[in-house]
N, C-alpha and C positions, 0 to 999 in steps of 0.2 A: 744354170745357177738359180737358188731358190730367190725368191724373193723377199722382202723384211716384210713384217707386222708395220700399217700405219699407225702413227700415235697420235691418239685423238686427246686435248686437254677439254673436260668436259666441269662446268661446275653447273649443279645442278639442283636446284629450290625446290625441294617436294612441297606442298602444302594438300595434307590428304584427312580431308574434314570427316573422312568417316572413320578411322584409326585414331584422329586427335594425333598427328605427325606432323613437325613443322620443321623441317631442318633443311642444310644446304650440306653438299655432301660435295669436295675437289675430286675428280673422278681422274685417273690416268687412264684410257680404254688402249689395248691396244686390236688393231683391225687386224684380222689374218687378211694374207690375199687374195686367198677364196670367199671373204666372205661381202657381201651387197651391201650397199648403204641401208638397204632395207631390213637385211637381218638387224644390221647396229641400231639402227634406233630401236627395233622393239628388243633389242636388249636391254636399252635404257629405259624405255618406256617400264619393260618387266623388272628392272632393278626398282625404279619409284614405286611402282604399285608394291613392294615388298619392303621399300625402304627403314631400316634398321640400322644402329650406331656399329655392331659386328657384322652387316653383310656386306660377301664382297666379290665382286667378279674375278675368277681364276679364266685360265689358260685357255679355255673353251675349246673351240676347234683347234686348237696346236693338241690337243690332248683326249686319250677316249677315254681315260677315266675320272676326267671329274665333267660334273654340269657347266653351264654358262656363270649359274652365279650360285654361291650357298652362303647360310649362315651358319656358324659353328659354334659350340659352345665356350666356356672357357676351358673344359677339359675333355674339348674335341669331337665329341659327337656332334653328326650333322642334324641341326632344327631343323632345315631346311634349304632342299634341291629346288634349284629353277633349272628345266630346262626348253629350248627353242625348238621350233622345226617340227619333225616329224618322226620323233625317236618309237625304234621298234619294241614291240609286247616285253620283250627280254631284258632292254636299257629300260624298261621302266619298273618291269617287276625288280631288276637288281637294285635300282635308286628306290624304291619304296621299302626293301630290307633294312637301308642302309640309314633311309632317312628320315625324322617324326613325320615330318610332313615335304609332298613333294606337288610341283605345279610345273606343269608344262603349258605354254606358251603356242600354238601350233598359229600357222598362218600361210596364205597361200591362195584363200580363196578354196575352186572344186579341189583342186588338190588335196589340200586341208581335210574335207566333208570327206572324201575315198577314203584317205587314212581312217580317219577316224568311224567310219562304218564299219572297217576292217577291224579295229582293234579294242572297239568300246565295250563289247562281249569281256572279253580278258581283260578289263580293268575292274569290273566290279565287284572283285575280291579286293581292289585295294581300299582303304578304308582313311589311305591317309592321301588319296592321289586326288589332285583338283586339276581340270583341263579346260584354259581360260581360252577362246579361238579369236586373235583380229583379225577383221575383215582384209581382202584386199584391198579396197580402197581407201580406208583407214591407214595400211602398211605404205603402199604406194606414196600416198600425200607426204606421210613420215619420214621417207628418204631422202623427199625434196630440201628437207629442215638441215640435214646432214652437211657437217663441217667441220675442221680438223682444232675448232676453237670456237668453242658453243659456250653460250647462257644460256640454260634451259628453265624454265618453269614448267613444275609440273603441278596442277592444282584438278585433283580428286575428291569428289563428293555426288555421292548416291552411285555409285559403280562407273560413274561418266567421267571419262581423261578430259584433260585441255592441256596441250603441250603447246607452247608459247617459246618462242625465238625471235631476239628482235620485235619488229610489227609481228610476224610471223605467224596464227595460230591455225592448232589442227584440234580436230575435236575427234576422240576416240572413244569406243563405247565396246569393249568387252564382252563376250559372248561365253558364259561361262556352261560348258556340256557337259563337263561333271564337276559336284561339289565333294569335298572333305564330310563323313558320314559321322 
């Protein structure tokens, strides 16, 4: 028997001084069962650094065609793909057709760094493709924060995260390998 999606209630305070973005966004997340505390946060982490009043986290891994999170227009074209992990040359060239702009998220540590030596040759025609990389140890700490009913602060300024729970904080710092051209 499969198992359900956890439901995370997540409300979550961006403050992102380099965007000029100040808002609080009630998040419903739901977890697939395959997926690590560790992916979920930096899905949240990757929703605040993008934070916007139309974007919104879809189906993610219950689904292979759409990304973890996008923003859309009011008449439907996608602004903008976020996607996680370690998607291959093909999910990305089809999400950069589809999308203005697209950011992948990749994380893992040396995993991460193979992918990406593999695949950054074939990204350089994309013009609207930016590849932000967290560290592991940045991700690791991040998972710790994980809980099925979170207050998050997220306060960005000069490309540097601080995610804050509770006492709790983590300090992330984005490693960006390719930018939007």
């Amino acid at each position: 028997m499969a198992q359900n999606a956890t439901i995370y209630k997540i409300e979550l305070s961006v403050s992102d001084m380099d965007r000029h973005y100040y808002e609080t966004h009630k998040l419903t997340v739901a977890k697939h069962p395959s997926e690590t505390d560790e992916r979920l946060m930096v899905r949240i982490v990757a929703f605040a650094l993008n934070a916007h009043e139309h974007l919104e986290m879809t189906k993610g891994l219950s689904t292979d065609d759409e990304p973890d999170i996008w923003q859309k227009s009011l008449s439907g074209e996608i602004n903008l793909c976020v996607a996680l992990g370690l998607p291959s040359e093909k999910v990305m060239r089809q999400s950069c057709n589809k999308a203005a702009k697209v950011i992948v998220y990749p994380y893992g540590g040396r995993i991460a760094e193979m992918w990406w030596d593999k695949v950054k040759n074939g990204t350089t025609r994309f013009d609207n493709l930016r590849v932000v990389n967290f560290s592991e140890a940045d991700t690791a700490t991040l998972a710790k924060l994980a809980n099925r009913a979170m207050k998050l602060q997220v306060n960005i300024q000069d490309g540097d995260v601080m995610v804050s729970v509770d006492d709790r904080v983590v300090y992330v710092t984005p490693d960006t390998w390719k930018d939007v051209t």
